[in-house]
The first five atom37 places (N, CA, C, CB, O) and aatype in JSON, in Angstrom:
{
  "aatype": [20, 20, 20, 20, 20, 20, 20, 20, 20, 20, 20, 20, 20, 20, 20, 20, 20, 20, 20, 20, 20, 20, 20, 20, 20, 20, 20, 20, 20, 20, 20, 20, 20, 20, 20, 20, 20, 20, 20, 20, 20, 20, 20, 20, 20, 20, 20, 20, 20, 20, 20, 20, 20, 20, 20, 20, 20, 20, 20, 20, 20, 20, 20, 20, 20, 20, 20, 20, 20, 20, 20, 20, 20, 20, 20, 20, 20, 20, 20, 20, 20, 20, 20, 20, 20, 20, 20, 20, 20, 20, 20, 20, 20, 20, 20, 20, 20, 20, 20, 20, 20],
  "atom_mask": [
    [1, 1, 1, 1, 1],
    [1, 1, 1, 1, 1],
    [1, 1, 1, 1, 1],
    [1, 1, 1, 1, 1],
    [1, 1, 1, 1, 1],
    [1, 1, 1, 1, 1],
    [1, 1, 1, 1, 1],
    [1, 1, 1, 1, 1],
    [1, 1, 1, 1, 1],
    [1, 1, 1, 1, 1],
    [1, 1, 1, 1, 1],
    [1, 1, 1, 1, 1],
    [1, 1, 1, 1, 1],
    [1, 1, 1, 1, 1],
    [1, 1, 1, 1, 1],
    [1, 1, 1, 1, 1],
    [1, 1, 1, 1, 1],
    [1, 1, 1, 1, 1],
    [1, 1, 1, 1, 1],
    [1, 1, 1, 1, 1],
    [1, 1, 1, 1, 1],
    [1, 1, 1, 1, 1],
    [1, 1, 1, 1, 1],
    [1, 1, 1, 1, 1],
    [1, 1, 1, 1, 1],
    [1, 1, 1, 1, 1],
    [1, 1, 1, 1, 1],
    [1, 1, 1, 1, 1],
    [1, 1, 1, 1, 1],
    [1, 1, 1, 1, 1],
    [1, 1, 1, 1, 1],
    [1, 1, 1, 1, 1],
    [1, 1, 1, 1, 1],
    [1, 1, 1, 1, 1],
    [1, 1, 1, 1, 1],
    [1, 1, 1, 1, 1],
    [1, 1, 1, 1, 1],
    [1, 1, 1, 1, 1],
    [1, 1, 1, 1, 1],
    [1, 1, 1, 1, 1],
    [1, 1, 1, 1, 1],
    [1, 1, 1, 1, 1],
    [1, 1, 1, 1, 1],
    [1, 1, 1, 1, 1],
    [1, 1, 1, 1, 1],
    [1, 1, 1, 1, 1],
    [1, 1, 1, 1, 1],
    [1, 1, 1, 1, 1],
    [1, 1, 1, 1, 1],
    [1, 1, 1, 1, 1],
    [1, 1, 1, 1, 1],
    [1, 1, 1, 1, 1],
    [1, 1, 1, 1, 1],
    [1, 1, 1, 1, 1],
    [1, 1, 1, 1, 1],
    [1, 1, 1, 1, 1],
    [1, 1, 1, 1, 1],
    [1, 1, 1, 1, 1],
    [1, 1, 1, 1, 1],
    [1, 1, 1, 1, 1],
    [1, 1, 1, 1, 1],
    [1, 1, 1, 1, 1],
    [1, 1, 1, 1, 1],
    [1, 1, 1, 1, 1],
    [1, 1, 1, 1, 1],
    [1, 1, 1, 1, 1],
    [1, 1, 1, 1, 1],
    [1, 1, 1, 1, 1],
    [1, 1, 1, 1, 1],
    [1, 1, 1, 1, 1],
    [1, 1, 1, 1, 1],
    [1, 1, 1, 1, 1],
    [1, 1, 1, 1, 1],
    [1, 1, 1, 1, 1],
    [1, 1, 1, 1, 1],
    [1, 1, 1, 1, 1],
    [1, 1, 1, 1, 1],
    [1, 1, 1, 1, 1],
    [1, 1, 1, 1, 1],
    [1, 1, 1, 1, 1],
    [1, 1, 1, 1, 1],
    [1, 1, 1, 1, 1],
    [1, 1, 1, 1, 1],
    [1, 1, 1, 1, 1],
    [1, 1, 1, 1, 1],
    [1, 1, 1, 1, 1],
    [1, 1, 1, 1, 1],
    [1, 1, 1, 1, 1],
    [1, 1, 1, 1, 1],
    [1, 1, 1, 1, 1],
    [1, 1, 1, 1, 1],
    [1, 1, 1, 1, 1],
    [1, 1, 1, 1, 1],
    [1, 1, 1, 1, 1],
    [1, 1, 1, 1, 1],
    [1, 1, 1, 1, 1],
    [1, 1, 1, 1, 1],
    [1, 1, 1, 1, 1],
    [1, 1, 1, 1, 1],
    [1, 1, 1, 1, 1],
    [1, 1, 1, 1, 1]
  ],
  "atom_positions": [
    [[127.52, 81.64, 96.45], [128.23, 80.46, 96.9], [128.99, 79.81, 95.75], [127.26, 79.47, 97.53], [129.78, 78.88, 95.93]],
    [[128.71, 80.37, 94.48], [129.16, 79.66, 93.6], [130.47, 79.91, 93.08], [128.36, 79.66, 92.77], [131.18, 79.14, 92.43]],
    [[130.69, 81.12, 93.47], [132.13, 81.84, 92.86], [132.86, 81.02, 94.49], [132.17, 84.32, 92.62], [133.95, 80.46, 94.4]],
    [[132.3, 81.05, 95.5], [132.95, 80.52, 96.7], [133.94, 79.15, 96.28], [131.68, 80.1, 97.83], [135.16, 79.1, 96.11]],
    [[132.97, 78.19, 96.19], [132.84, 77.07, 95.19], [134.3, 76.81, 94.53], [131.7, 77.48, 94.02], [135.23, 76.1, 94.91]],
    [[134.17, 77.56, 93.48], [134.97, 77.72, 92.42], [136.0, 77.76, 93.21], [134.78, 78.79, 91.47], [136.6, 76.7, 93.42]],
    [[136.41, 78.96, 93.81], [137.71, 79.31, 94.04], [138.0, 78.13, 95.47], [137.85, 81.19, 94.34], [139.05, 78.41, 96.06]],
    [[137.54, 77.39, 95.84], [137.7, 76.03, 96.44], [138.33, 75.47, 96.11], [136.99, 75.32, 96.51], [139.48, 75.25, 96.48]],
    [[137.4, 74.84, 94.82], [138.16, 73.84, 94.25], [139.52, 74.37, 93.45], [137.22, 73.08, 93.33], [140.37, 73.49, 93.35]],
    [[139.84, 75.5, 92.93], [140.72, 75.84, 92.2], [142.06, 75.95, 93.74], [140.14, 77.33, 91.15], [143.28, 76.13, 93.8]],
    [[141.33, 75.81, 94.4], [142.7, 75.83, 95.41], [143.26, 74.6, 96.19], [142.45, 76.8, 96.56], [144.44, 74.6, 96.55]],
    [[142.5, 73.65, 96.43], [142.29, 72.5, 96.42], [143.26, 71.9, 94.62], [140.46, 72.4, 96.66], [144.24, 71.16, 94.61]],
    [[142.66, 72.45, 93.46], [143.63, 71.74, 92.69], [144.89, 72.23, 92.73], [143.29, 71.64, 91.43], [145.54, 71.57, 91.92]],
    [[145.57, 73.05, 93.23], [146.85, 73.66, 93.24], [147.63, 73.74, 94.25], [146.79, 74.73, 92.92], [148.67, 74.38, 94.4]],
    [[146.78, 72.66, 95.34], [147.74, 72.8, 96.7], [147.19, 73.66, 97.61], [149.19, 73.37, 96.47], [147.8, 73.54, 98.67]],
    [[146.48, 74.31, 97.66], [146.21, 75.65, 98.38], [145.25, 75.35, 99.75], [145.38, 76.76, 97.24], [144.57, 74.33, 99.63]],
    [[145.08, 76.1, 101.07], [144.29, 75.6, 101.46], [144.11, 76.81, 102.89], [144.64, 74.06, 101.52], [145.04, 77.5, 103.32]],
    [[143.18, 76.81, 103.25], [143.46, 77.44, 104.55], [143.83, 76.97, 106.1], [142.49, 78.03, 104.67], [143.93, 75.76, 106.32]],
    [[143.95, 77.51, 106.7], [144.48, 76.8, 107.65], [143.43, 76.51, 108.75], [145.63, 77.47, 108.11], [142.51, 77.32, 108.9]],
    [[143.52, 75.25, 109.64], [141.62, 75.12, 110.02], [140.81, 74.89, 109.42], [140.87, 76.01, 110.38], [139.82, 74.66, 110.12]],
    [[140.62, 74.82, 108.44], [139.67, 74.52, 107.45], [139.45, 73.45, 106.34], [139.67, 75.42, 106.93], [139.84, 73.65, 105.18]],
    [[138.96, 72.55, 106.65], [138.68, 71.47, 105.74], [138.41, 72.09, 104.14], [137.34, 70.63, 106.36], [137.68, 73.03, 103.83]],
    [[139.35, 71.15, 103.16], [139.19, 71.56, 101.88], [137.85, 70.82, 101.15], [140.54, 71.26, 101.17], [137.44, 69.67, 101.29]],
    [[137.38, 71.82, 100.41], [136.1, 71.43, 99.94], [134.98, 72.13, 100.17], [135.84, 70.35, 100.32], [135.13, 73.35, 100.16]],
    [[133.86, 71.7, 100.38], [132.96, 72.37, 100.92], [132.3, 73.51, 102.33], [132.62, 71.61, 100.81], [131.21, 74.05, 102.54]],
    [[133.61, 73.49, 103.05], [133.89, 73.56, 104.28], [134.52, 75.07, 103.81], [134.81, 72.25, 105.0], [134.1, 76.11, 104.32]],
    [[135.47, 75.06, 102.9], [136.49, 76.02, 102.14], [135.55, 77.02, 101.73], [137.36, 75.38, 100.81], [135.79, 78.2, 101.97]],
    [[134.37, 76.61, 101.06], [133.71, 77.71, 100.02], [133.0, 78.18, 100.96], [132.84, 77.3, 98.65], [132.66, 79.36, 100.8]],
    [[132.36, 77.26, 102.63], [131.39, 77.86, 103.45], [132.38, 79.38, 103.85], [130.9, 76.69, 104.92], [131.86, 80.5, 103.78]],
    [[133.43, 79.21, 104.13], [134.09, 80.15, 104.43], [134.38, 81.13, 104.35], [134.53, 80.07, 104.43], [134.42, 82.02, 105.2]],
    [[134.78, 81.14, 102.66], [135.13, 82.25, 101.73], [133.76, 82.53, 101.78], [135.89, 81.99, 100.22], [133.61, 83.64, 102.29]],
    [[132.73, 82.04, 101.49], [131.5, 83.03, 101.14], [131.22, 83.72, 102.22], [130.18, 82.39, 100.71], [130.58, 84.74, 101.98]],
    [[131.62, 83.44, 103.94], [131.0, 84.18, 104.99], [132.34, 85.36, 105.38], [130.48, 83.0, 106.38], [132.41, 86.22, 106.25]],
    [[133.08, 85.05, 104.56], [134.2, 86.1, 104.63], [133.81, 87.25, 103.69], [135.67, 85.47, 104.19], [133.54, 88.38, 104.09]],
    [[133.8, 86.79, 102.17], [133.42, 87.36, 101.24], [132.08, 88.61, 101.73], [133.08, 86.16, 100.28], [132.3, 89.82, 101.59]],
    [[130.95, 88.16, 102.21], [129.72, 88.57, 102.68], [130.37, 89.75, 103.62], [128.76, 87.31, 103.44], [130.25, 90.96, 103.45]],
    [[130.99, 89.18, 104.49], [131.73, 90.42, 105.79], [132.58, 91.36, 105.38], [132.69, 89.8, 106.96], [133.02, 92.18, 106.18]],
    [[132.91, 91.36, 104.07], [133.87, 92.58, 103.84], [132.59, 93.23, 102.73], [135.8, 92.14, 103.04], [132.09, 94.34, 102.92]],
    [[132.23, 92.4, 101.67], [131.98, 93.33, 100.64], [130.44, 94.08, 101.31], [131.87, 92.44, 98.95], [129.93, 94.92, 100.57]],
    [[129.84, 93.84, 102.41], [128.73, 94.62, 101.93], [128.95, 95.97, 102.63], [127.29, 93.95, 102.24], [128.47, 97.02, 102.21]],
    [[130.17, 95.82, 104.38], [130.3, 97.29, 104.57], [131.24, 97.62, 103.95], [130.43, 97.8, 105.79], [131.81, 98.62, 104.38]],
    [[131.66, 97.15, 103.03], [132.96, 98.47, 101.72], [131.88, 98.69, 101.18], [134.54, 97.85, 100.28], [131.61, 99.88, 101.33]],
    [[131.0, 98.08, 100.52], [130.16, 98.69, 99.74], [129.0, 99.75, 100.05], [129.73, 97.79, 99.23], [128.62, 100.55, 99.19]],
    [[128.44, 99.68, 101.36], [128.02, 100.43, 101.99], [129.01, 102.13, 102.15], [127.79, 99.53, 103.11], [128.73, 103.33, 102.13]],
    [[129.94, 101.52, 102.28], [131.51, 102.92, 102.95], [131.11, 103.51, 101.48], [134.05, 102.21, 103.24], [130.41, 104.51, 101.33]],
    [[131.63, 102.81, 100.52], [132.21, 103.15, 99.26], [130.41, 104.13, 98.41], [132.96, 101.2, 98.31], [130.38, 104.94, 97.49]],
    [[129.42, 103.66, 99.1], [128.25, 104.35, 98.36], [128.12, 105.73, 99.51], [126.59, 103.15, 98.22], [127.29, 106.55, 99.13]],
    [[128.53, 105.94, 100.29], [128.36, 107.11, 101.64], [129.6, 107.83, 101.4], [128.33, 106.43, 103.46], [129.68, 108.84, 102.09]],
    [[131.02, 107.53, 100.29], [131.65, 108.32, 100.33], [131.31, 109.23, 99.03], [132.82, 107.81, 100.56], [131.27, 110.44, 98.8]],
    [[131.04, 107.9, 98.2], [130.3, 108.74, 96.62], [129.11, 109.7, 97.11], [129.4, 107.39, 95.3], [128.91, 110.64, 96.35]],
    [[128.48, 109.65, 97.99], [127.37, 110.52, 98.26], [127.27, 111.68, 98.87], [126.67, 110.01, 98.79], [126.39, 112.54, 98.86]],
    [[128.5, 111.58, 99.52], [128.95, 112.65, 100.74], [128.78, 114.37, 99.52], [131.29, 112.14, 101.55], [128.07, 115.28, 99.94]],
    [[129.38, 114.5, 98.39], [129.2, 115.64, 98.16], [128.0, 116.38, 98.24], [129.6, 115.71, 97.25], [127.78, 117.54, 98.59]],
    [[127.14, 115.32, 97.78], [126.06, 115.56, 97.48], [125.03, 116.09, 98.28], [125.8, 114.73, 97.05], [124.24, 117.0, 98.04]],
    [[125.22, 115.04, 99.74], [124.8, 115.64, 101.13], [125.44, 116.91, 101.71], [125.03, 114.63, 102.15], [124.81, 117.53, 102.57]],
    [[126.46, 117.26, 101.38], [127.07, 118.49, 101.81], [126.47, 119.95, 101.52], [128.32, 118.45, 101.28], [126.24, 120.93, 102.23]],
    [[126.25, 119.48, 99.42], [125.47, 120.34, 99.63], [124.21, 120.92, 99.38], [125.9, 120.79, 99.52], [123.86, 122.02, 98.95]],
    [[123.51, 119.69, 99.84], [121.6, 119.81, 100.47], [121.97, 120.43, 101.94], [120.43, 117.76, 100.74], [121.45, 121.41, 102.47]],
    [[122.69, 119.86, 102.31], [123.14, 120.22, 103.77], [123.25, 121.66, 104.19], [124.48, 119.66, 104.01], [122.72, 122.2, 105.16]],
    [[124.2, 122.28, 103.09], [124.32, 123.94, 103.14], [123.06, 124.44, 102.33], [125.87, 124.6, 102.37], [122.91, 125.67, 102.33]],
    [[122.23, 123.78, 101.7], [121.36, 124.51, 100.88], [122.29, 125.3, 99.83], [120.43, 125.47, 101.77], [122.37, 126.5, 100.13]],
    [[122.75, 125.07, 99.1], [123.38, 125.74, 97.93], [122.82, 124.91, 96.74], [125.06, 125.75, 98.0], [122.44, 123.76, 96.52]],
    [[122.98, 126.29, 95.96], [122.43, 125.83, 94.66], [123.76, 125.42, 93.17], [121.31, 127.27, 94.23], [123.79, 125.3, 91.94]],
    [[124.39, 125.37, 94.0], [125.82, 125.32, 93.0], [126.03, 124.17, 92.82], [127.19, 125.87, 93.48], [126.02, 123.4, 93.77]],
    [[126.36, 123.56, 91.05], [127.02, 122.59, 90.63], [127.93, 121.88, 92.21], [127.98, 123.26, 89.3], [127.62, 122.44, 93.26]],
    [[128.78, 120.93, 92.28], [129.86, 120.37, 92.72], [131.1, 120.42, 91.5], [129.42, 118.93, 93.19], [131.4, 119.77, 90.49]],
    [[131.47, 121.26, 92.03], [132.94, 120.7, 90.73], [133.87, 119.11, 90.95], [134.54, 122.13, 90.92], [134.56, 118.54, 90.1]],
    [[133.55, 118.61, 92.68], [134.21, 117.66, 92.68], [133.22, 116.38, 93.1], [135.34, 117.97, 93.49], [133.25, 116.25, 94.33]],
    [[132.6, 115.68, 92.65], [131.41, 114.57, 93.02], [132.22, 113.48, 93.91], [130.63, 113.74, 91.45], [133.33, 113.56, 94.44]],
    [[131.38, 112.56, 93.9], [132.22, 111.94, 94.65], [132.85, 110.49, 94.23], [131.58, 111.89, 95.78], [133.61, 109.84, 94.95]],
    [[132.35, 110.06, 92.78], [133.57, 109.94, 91.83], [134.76, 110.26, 91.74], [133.44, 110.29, 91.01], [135.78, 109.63, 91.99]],
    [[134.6, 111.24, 91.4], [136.1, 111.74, 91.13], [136.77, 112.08, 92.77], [136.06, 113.38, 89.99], [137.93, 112.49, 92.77]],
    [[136.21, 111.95, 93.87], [136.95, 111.7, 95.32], [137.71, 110.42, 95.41], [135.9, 111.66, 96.53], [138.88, 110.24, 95.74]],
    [[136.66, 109.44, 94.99], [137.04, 108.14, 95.16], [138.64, 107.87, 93.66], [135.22, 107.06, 94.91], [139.65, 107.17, 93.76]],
    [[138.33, 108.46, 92.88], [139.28, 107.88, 91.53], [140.99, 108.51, 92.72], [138.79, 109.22, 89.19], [141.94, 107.85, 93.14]],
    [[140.56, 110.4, 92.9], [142.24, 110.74, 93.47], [142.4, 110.05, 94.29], [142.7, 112.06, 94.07], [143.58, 109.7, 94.31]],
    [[141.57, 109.41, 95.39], [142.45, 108.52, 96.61], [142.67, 107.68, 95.83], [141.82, 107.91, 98.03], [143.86, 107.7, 95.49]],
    [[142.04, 106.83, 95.29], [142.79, 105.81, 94.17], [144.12, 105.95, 93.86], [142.23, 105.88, 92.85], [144.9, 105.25, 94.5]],
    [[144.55, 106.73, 93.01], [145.37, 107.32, 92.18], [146.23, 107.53, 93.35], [144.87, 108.53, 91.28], [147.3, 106.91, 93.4]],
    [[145.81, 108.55, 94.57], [146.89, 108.59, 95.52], [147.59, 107.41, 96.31], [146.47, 109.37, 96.39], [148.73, 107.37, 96.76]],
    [[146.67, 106.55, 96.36], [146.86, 105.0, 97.14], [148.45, 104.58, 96.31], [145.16, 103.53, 96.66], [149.62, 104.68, 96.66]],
    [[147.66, 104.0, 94.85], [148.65, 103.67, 94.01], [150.14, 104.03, 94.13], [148.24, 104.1, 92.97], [151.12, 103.36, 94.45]],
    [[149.92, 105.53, 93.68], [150.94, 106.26, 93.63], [152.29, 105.87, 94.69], [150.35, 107.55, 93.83], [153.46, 105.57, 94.44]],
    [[151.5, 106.04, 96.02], [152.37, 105.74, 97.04], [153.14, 103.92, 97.24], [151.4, 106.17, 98.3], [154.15, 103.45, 97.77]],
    [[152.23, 103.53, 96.63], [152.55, 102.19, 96.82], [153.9, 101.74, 95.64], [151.04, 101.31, 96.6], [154.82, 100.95, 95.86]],
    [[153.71, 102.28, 94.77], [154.54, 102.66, 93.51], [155.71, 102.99, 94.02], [154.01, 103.81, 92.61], [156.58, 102.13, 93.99]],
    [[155.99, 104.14, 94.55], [157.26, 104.91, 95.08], [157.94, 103.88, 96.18], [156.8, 106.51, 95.86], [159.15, 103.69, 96.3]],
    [[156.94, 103.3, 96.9], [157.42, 102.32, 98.1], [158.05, 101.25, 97.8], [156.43, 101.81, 98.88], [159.03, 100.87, 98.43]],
    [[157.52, 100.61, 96.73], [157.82, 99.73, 95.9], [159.48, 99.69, 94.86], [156.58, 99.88, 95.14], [160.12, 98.67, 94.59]],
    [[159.79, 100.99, 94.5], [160.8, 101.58, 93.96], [162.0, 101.5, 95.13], [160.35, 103.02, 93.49], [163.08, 100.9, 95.1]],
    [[161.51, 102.2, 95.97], [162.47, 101.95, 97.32], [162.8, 101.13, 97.49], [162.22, 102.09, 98.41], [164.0, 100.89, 97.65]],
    [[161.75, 100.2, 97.55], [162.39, 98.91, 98.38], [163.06, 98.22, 97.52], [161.42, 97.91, 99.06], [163.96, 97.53, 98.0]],
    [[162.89, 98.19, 96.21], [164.37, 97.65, 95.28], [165.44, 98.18, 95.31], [164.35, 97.67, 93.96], [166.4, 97.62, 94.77]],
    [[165.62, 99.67, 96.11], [166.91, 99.82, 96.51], [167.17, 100.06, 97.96], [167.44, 100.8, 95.79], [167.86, 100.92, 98.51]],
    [[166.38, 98.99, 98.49], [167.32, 98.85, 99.55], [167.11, 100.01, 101.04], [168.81, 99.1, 98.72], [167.81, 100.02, 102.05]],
    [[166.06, 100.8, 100.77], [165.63, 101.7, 101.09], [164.37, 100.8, 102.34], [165.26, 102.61, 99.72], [163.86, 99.69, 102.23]],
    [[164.21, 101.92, 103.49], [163.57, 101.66, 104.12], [162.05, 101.98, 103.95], [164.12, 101.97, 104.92], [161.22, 101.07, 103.99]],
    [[161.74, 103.07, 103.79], [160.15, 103.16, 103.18], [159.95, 104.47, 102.81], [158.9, 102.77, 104.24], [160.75, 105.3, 103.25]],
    [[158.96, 104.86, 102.02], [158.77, 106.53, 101.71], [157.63, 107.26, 103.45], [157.45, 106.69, 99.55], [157.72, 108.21, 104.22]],
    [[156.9, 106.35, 103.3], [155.94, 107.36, 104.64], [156.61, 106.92, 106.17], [153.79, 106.81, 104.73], [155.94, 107.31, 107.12]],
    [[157.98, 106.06, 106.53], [158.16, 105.58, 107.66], [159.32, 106.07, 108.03], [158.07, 104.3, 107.72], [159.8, 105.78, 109.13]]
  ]
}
């Protein structure tokens, strides 16, 4: 609640506010029950995708290393996310309609 808090009042000092929502204490109840609703199933997703190699292969019964864990799954979508957003981004300073549309 405390980082909630914080970023309250820091929005509250800058004008900021949500909409419906009383500034202040009302603000941080918010963000923290928002905060709570995203991070624990990403974090849940994000520990079942790191794990997935691993289950794959107990799953097949193999005795072989992974050359690709699920680290390094999570870093290329990363990297691929970026990437695309990058190029889209390039476009659209010229004027361009989109790279994937």
């Amino acid at each position: 609640m405390d980082t909630a808090l914080g970023l309250a009042i820091s929005m509250k000092e800058y004008g900021g506010f949500i909409p419906g929502i009383r500034a202040g204490r009302p603000t941080a109840e918010y963000l923290s029950d928002v905060l709570d609703r995203i991070s624990w199933p990403g974090s849940l997703y994000l520990g079942l995708i790191a794990l997935s190699p691993t289950m794959a292969l107990v799953g097949f019964n193999s005795n072989q290393n992974s050359p690709s864990g699920g680290t390094s799954i999570l870093i290329t979508v990363g990297v691929g996310l970026e990437t695309v957003k990058q190029i889209e981004s390039q476009l659209q300073q010229r004027n361009y309609e989109g790279f994937l549309r």
